[in-house]
N, C-alpha and C positions, 0 to 999 in steps of 0.2 A: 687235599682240602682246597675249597675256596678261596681265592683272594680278596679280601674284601674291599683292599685299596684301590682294585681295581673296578670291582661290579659296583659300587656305587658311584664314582662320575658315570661309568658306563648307564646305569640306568636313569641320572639326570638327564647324562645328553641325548638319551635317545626317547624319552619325553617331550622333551624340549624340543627338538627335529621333527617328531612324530604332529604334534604341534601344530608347526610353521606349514607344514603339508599338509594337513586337512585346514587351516583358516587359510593357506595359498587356494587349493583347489575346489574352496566350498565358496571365493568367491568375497567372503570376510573382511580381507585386505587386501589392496591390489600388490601382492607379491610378485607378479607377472612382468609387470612393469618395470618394478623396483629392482628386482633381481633375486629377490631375498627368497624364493621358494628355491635355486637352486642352493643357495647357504643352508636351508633346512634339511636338505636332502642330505647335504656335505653331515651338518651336525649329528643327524640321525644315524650316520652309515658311522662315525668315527664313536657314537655312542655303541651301537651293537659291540663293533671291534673288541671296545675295554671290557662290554661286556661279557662277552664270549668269550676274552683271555682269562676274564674272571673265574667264570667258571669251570672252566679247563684248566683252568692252575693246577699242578701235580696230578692231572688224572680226572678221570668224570668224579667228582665230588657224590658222596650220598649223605650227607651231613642233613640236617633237617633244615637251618639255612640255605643250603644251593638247591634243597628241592624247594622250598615255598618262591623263593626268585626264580624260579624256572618256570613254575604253574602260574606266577603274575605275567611272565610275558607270553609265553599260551595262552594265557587268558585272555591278553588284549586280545592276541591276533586270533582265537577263536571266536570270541565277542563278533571282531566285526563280522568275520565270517558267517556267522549267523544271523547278524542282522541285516545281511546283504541276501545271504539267502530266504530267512523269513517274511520278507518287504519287496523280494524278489524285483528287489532295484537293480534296474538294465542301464542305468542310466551311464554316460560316459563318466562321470563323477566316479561312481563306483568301481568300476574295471578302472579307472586309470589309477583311481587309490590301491584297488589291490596290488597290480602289477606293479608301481612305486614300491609296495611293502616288499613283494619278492624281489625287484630287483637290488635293493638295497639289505634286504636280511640275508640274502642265503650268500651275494659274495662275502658277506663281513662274520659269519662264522664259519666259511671257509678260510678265508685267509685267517681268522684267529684261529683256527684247525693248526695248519700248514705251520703259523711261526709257532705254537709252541711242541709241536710233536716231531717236525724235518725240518730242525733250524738250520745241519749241514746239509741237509740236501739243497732246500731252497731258500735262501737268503728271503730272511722277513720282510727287509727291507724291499727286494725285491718283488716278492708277491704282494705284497702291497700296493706297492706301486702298477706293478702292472695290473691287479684287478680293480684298484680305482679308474685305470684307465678306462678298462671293456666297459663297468658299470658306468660309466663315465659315456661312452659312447652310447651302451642302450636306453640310458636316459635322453640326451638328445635324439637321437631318430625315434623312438618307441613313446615316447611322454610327452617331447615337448619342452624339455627343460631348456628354452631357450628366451631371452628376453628379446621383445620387436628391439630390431636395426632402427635407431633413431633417422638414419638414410634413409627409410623407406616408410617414414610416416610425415605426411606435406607439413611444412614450416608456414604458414599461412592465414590470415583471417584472424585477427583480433577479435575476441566477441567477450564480453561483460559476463559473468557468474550470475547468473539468477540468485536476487533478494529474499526470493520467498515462494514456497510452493505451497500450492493453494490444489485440490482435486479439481478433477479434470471434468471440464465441462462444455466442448467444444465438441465439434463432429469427429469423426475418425476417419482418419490418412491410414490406409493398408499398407505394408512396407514386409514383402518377405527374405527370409534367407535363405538360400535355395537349396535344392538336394545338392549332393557334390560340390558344395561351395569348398569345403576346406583342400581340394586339390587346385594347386596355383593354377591358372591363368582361364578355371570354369566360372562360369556367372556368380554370381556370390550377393550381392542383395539385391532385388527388386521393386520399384525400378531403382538404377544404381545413382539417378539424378530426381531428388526428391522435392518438387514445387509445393509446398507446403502451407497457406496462409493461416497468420499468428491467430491465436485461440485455437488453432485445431488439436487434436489431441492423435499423435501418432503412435500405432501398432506395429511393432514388429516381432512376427510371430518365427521362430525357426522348423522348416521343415524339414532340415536336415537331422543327420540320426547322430551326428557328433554335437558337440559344444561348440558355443560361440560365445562372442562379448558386441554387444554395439556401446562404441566406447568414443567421446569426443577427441581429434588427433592433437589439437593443437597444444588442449592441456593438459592431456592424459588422464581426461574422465573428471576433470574438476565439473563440466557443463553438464555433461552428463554421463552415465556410465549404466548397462543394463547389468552390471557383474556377470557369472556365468550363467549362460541360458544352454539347458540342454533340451533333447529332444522334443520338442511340443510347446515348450514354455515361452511365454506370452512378453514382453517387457511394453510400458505404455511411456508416452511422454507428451505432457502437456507444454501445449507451446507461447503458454499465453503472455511469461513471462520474459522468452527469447527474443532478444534485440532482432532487428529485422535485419538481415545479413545470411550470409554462407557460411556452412558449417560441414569442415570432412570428417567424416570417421572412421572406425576399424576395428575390426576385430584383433583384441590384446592375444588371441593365440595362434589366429593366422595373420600376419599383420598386413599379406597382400591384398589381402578383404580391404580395399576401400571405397564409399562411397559419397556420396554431397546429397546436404541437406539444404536448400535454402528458404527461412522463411520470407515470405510476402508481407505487405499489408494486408487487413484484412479489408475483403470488396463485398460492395452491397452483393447480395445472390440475387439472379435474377428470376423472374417469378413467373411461371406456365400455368395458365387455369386450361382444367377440363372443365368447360363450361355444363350446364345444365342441356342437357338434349342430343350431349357428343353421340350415344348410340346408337341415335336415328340419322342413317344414308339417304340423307336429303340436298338437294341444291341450297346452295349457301349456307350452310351448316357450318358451322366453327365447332372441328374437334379438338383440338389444341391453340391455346388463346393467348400467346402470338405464334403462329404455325413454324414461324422461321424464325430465327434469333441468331445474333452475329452477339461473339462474347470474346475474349481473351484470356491465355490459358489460365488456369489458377481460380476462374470463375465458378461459384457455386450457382446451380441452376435448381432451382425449386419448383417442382410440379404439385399443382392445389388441385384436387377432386371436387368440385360444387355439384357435378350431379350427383342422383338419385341411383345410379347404379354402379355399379364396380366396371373397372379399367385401370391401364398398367401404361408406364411408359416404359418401353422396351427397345436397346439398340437394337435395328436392323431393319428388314422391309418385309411386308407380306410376302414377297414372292422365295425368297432366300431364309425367311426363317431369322430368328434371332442369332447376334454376332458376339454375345456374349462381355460388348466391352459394360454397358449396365442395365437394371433390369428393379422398373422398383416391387413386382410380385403384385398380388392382386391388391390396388387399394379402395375400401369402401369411401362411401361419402365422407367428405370431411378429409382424408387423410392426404397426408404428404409425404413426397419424395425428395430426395436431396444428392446431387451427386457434382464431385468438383471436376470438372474437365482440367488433365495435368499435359495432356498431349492435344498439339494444333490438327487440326484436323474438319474434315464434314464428317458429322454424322447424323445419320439418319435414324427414326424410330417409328414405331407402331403402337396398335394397343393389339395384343394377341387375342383379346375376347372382342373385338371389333376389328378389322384388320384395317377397314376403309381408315379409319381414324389414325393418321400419318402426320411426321412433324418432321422438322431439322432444326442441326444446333452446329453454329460454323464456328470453329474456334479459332483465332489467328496466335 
């Protein structure tokens, strides 16, 4: 028969552990940080145990009790199984949940196997011990269960808690994470020094196929925190209310991911007219109105369209073809361009539907 004294903490604590590991891994609470998804994991695994000594008490039990508690816990882990498959979520979230489930279910009704059917053979206490240990190891290397080295996250930069978040309504700062970031010492966000001026609204998108966090270092995600971003997913942040200052951050699962943010003040942009008659290659013609411009990084440069026809301002030169660093596409009358130069530099541009029509923009 069953023991009941045992299956029920047993099926508390593995609630409860079950729990702490999907609001750790869903992103909910920062358990990463705190440490508390590896106590979930801990509480989970010592729930299974009581629970599987339970029902192995005297023999597989066929009572009509040990079978309805047997189809609840099939149940969850069927459940999710099916909702992982019917949603055919690829996402890292989802494999690392599963694998979490196996690697914490099938040691702990082995070992509740083991002590109550070869107690002489192999000491409970022993097998116990020894397969929290293995599980123990395949959760850190295989999961992750491990909380960022306060060593290896910078002690640095005092900065203020935003008062108040307000939607974002400033231009967009591109900011990505890159494939392979999650292996030490590969690129990991770009660019990894982020010149940002305040009101912008920054992007960062993950290209990579694992999960990440862009998380503030100093406070541990008081300033900001994207929670977990997996494959594809977008995290934005409006900068309007960020004190002007530097700011490092990191990723709460790889904690070598670090990058700097600094915001700017913000600077008037300065202003290029395409004036009215740029598509006529004429002597003294003004295609772009000031042809040359001397700016400083962090500088927004705004191109205005007043003629009558469509043109582009486009880095690079007729002869070589566009360089791809910006590019504002075809714009009609009236429209504008906007791009902030983050890197000192000359660059050169063109209009690809006029080629003669050529500028620069010097950045120091």
């Amino acid at each position: 028969m069953s023991n009941w004294d045992l299956m029920m903490p047993g099926m508390g604590l593995t609630a409860i552990g079950l729990a702490g590991v999907v609001l750790s891994y869903a992103g909910i609470a920062h358990t990463f940080i705190d440490g508390l998804h590896a106590l979930s994991g801990l509480v989970m695994f010592i729930g299974l145990i009581f629970l599987a000594v339970g029902i192995l008490d005297g023999g597989i039990s066929t009572s009509n009790k040990a079978k309805a508690t047997t189809l609840v816990v099939l149940g969850i882990a069927l459940s999710f199984g099916l909702y992982a498959l019917a949603t055919m979520n690829t996402s890292a979230f989802t494999v690392t949940l599963a694998g979490i489930l196996m690697a914490i279910g099938f040691p702990a009704i082995i070992i509740a196997y083991l002590a109550m059917k070869h107690p002489t053979i192999v000491k409970p206490v022993g097998v116990i011990v020894g397969m929290a240990a293995a599980t123990g190891i395949i959760m850190w290397f295989a999961f992750g269960f491990v909380s960022p080295d306060t060593s290896m996250i910078p002690q640095q930069v005092g900065v203020e808690e935003p008062t108040q978040e307000i939607e974002p309504t400033g231009s967009i700062f591109a900011i990505q994470i890159l494939e392979g970031s999650s292996e030490e010492g590969n690129p990991d966000y770009e660019p990894g020094i982020a010149v940002v001026t305040q009101g912008y609204t920054i992007e960062w998108t993950n290209v990579d196929s694992l999960a990440h966090t862009v998380t503030s270092a100093v406070d541990y995600g008081d300033t900001f925190d994207s929670s977990i971003m997996n494959a594809g997913d977008v995290f934005t942040l409006d900068t309007t209310n960020l004190e002007i200052g530097e700011y490092e951050y990191l990723c709460i699962i790889h904690p070598w991911m670090v990058a700097t943010l600094i915001i700017e003040e913000s600077k008037e942009a300065i202003k290029v007219t395409i004036p009215e008659g740029a598509a006529i290659p004429e002597e003294e013609q003004i295609f772009y109105d000031p042809q040359i411009i001397d700016v400083t990084v962090g500088t927004t440069v705004t191109w205005k369209n007043v003629d009558n026809t469509m043109h582009t301002a486009t880095s690079g030169n007729p002869d070589g073809g566009a360089d791809g660093v910006f590019d504002s596409d075809i714009m009609s009358a009236g429209d504008k361009f906007e791009f902030i130069f983050t890197d000192a530099g000359s660059y050169d541009y063109y209009c690809i539907l006029h080629p003669w029509m050529i500028g620069t923009v010097n950045v120091e």
